[in-house]
N, CA, C and O atoms as a GROMACS GRO file, in nm:
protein
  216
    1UNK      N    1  -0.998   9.436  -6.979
    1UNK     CA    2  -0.960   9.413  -7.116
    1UNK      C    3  -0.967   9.547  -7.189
    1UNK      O    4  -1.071   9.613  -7.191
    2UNK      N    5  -0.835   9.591  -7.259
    2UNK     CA    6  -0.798   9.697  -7.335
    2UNK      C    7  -0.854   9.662  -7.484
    2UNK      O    8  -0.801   9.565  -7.539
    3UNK      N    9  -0.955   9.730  -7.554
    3UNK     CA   10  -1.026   9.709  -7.720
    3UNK      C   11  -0.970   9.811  -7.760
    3UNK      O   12  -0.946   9.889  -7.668
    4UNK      N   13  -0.928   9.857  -7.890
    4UNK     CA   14  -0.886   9.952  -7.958
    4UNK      C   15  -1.049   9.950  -8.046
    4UNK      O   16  -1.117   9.864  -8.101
    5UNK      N   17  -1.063  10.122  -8.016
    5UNK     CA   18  -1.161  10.189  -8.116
    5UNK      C   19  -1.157  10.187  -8.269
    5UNK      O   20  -1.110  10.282  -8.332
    6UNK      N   21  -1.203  10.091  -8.320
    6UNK     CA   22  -1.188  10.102  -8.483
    6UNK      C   23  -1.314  10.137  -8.540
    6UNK      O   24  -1.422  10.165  -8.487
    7UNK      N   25  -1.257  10.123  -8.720
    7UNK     CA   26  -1.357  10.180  -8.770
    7UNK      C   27  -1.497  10.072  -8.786
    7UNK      O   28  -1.620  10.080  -8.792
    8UNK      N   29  -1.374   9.950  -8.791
    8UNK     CA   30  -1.492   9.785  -8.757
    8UNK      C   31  -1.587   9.768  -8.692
    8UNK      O   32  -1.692   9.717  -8.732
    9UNK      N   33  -1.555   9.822  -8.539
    9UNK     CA   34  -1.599   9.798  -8.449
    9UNK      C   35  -1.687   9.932  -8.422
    9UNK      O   36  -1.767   9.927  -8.328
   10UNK      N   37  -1.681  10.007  -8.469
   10UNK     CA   38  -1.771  10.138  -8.474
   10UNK      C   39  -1.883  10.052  -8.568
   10UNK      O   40  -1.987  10.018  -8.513
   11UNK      N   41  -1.866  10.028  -8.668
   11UNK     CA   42  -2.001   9.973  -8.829
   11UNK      C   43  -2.044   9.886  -8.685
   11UNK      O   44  -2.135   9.927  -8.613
   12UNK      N   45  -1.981   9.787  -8.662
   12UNK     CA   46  -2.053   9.674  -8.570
   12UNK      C   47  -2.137   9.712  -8.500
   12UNK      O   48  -2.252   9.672  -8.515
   13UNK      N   49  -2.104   9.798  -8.403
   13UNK     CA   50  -2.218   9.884  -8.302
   13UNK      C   51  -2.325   9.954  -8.375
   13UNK      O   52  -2.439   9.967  -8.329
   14UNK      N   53  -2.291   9.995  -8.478
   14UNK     CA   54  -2.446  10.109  -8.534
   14UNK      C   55  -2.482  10.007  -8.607
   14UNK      O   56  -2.605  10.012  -8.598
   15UNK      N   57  -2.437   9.855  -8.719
   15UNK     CA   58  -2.513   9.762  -8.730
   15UNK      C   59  -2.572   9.691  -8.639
   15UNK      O   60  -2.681   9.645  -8.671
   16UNK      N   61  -2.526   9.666  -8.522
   16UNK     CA   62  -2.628   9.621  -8.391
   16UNK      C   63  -2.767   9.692  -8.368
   16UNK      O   64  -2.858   9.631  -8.311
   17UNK      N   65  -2.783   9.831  -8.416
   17UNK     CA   66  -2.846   9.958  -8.321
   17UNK      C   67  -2.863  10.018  -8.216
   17UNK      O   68  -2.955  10.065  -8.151
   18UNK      N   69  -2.665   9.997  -8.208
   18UNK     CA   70  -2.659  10.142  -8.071
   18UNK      C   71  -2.661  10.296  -8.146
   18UNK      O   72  -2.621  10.330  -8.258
   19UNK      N   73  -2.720  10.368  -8.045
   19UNK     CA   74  -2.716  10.463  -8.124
   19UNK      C   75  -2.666  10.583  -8.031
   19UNK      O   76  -2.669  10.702  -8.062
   20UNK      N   77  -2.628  10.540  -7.937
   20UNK     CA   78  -2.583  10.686  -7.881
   20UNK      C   79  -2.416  10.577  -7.792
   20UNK      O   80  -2.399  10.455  -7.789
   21UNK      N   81  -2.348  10.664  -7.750
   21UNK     CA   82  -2.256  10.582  -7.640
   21UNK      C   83  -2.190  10.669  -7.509
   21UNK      O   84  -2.137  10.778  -7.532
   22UNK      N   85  -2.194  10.626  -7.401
   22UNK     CA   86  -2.157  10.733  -7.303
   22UNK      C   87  -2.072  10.696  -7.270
   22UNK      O   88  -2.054  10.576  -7.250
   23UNK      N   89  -1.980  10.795  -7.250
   23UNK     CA   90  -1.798  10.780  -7.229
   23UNK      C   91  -1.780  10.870  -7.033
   23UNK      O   92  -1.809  10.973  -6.972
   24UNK      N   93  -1.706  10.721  -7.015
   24UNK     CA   94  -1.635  10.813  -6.834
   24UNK      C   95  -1.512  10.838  -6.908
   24UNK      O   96  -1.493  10.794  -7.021
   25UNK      N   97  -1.408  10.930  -6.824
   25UNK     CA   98  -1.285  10.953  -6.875
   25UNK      C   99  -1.224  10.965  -6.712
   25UNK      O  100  -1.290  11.019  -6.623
   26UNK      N  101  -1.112  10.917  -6.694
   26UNK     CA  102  -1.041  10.888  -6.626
   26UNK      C  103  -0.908  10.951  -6.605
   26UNK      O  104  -0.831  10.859  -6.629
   27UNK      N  105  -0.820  11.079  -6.567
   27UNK     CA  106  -0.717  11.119  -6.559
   27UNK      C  107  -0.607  11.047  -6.488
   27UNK      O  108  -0.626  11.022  -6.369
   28UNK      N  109  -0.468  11.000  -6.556
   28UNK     CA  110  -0.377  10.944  -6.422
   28UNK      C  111  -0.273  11.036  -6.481
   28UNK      O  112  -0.247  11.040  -6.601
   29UNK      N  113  -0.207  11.120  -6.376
   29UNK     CA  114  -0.216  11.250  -6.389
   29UNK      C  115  -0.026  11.190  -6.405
   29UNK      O  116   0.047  11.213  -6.501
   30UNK      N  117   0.002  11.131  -6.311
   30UNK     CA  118   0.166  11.086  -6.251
   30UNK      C  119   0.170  10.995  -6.358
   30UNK      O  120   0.280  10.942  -6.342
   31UNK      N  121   0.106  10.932  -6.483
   31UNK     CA  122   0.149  10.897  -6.605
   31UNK      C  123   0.154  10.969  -6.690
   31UNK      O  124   0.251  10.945  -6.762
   32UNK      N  125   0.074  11.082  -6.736
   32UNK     CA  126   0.033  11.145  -6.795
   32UNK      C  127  -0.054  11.065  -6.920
   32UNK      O  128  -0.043  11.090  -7.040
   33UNK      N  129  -0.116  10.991  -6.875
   33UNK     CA  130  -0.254  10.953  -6.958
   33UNK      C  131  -0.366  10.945  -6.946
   33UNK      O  132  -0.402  10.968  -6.830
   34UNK      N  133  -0.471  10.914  -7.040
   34UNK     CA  134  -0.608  10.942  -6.974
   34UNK      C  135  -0.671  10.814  -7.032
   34UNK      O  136  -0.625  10.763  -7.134
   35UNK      N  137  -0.783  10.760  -6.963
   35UNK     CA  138  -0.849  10.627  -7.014
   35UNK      C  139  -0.972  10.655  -7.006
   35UNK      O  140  -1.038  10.709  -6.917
   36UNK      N  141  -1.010  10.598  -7.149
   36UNK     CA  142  -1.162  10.680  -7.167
   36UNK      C  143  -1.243  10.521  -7.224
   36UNK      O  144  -1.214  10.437  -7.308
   37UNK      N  145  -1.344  10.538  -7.133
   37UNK     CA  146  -1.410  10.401  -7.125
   37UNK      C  147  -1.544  10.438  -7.152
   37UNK      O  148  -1.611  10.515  -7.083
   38UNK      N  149  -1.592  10.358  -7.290
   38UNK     CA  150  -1.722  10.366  -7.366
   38UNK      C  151  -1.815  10.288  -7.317
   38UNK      O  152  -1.779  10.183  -7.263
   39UNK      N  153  -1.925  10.314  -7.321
   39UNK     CA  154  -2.064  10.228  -7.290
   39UNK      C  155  -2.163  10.246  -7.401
   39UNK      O  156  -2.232  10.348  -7.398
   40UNK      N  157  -2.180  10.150  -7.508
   40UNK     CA  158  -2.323  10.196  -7.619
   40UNK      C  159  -2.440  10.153  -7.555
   40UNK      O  160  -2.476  10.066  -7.475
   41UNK      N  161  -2.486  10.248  -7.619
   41UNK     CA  162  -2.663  10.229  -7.547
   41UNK      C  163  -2.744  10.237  -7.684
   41UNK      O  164  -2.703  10.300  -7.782
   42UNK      N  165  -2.869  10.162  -7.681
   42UNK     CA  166  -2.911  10.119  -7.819
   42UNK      C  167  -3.040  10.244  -7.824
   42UNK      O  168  -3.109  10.251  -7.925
   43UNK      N  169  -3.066  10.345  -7.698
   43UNK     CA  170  -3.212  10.423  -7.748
   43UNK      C  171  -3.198  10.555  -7.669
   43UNK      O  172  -3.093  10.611  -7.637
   44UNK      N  173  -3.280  10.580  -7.654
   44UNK     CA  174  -3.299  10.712  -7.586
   44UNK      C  175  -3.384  10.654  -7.443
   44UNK      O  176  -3.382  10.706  -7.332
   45UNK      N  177  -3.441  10.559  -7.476
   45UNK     CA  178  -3.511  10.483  -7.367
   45UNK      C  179  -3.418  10.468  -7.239
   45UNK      O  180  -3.491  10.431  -7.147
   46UNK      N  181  -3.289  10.482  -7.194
   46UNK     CA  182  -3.206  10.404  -7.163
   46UNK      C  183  -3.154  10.590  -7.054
   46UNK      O  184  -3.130  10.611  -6.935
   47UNK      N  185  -3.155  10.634  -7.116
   47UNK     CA  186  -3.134  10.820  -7.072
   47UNK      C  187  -3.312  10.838  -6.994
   47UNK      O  188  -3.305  10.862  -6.873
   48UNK      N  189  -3.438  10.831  -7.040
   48UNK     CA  190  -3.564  10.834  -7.012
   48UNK      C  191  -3.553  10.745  -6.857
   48UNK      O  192  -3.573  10.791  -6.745
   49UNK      N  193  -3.518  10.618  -6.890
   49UNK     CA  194  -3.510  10.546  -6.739
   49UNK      C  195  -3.409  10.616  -6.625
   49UNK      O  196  -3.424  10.634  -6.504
   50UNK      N  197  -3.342  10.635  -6.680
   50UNK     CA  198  -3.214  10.697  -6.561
   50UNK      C  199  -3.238  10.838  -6.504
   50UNK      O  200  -3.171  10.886  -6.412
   51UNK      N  201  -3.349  10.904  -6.571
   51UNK     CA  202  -3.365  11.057  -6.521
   51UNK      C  203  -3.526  11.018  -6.416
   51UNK      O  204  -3.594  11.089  -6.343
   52UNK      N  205  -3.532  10.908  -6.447
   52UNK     CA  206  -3.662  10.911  -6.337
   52UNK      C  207  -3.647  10.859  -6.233
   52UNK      O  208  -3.732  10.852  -6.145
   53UNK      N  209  -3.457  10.785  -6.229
   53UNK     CA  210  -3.399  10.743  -6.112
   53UNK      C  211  -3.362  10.807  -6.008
   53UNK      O  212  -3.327  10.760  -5.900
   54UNK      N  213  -3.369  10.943  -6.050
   54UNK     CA  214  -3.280  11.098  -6.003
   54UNK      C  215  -3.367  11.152  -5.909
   54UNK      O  216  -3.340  11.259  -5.854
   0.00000   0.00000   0.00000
């Protein structure tokens, strides 16, 4: 499912309390487009767990 980034849906997320969001980006080179796929994360807690996975 394709969401368009608004300004709605931006308030929605920081009224939830995400506060950071990590983006993959995706090149398809023989279209010439790129798809950039968001993930919000609500802390810093969330970066703290994943570096002690490493």
């Amino acid at each position: 499912m394709t969401i368009p980034l608004t300004p709605r849906i931006l308030g929605y997320l920081i009224e939830k309390g995400f506060d950071f969001v990590l983006a993959n980006t995706v090149e398809h080179a023989e279209e010439g487009t790129v798809t950039i796929t968001l993930f919000p994360v609500k802390g810093k807690t969330y970066f703290r767990e994943a570096a002690r996975r490493l």
